[in-house]
N, C-alpha and C positions, 0 to 999 in steps of 0.2 A: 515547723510545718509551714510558718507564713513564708522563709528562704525557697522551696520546692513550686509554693503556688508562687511566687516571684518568676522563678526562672520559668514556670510553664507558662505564663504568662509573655516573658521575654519573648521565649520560643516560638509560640504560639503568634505572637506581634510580626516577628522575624520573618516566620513564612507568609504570614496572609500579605505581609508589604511587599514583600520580596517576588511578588508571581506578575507576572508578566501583563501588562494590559493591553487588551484587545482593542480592537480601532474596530469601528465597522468597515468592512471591503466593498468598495464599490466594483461590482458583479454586473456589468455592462452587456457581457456575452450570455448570462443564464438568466432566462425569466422565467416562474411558472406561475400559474393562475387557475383556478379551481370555480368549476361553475356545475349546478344543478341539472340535471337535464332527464330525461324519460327514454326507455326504447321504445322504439315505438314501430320497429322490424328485425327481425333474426332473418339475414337474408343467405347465410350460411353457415354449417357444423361439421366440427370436422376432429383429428387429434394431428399432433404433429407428435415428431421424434425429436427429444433435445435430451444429449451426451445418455441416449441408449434409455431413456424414459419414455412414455407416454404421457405427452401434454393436453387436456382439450381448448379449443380455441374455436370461438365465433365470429362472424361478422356480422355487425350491427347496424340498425339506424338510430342514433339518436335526435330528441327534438332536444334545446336547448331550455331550460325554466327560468335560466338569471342570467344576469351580465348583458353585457352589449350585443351577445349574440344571442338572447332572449325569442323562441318562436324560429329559428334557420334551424333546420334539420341539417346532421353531419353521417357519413359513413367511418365508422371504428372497428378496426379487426380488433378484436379481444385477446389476449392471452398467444400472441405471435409476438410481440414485444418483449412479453416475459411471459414466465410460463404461471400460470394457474391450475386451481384444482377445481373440482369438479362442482362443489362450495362455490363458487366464485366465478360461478355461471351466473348468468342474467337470462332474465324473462321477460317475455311481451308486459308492458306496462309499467317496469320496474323501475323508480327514479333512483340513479343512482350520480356520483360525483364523478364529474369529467375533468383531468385535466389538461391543461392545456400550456406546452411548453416548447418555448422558442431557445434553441442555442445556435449562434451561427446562423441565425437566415433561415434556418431552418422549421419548420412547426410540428410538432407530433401533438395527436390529441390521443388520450388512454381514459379508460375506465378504474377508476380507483379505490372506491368500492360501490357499496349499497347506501344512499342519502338515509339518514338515520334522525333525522330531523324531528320528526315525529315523535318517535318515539323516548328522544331525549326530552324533548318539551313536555312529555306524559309523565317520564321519570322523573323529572325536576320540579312540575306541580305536585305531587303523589309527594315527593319529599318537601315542599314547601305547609303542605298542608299538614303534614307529621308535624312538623315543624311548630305549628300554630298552636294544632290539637293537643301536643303532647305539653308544650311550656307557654301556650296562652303569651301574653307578654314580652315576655323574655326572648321565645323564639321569633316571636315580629323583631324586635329590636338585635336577637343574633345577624337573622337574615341581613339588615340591612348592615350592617357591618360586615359580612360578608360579601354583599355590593358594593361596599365602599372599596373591600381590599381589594377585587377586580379593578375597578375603575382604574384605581392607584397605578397598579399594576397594568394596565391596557393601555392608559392615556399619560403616565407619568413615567414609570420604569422603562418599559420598555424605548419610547421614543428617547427617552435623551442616552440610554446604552447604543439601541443604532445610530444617534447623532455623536457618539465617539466621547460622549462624558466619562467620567474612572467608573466602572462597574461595580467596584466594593463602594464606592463615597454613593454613590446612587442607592445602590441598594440597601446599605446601613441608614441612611435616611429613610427610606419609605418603609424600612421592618419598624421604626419609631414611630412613626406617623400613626403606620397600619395597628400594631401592638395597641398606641392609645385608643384611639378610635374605637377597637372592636374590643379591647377590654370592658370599657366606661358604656359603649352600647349592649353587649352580652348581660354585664353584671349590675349597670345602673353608675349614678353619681353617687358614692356612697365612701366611706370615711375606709373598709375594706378593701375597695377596689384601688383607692389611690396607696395605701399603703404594699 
């Protein structure tokens, strides 16, 4: 038995070294950037015809709510770029996420969806508070092990994979990091947990 787990072992060694490591690309000619923003006029409606379909498509104003363009209102045709559905209309008042992208010299601004901001921040209170109610203690101290593996992962993994470090040695470090941490925060310092 222990010969089999030897060799899947081998095997298993074999390809994770053997795969190819990425570099980050430096992407000169594509930018895109994602910013907030409200309509705040439907100043046309209409459908088009794409490959023998019916698409509907508006044109919009939006005001801008972030970024550097924070408060400049923009005109967006909707759904001429690509085709949308009927779903995926927008309405007077509706904040949704613009983006905005440069290739070539070029600028296109799109409507990308409906800003959900709210409602995510509702759903991640609702579960923080489950969270509290349901294991008192424990879920205080899950949670924050659960922030901690974000951070990790926001502030540590990600930035040194885009700065071109090995992406398995990065990562097999912070699954160690992250592992102890939210073990010993979930379960406690306890004689269990380290075994």
């Amino acid at each position: 038995m222990s010969k089999k787990v030897f060799l899947l072992g081998v095997f298993v060694a074999l390809n994770v070294f053997s795969l190819p490591v990425a570099h980050a690309e430096d992407n000169a000619t594509f930018v895109e950037n994602f910013y907030r923003a409200r309509i705040i006029n439907i100043t046309a409606e209409g459908t088009n015809e794409i490959a023998g379909e019916q698409s509907p498509f508006q044109v919009v104003d939006v005001r801008f709510l972030s970024g550097p363009y924070k408060g400049e209102t923009i005109t967006i045709e909707h759904g001429r770029q690509f085709i949308i559905n009927e779903i995926q209309k927008v309405t007077m008042g509706e904040d949704v996420v613009v983006s905005k992208t440069e290739r070539f010299g070029e600028i296109r601004y799109s409507i990308i969806e409906t800003d959900r901001t709210m409602s995510l921040l509702l759903i991640g209170a609702i579960f923080l508070g489950f969270s509290i109610l349901f294991a008192r203690f424990k879920g205080l101290t899950s949670i924050v092990g659960m922030v901690f593996s974000v951070l990790i992962l926001t502030m540590l993994v990600i930035p040194l994979i885009v700065s071109g470090k090995n992406p398995l040695l990065v990562s097999l470090a912070a699954t160690f990091l992250i592992a102890f941490v939210s073990l010993y925060m979930a379960h406690g310092f306890n004689r269990r947990t380290t075994i």
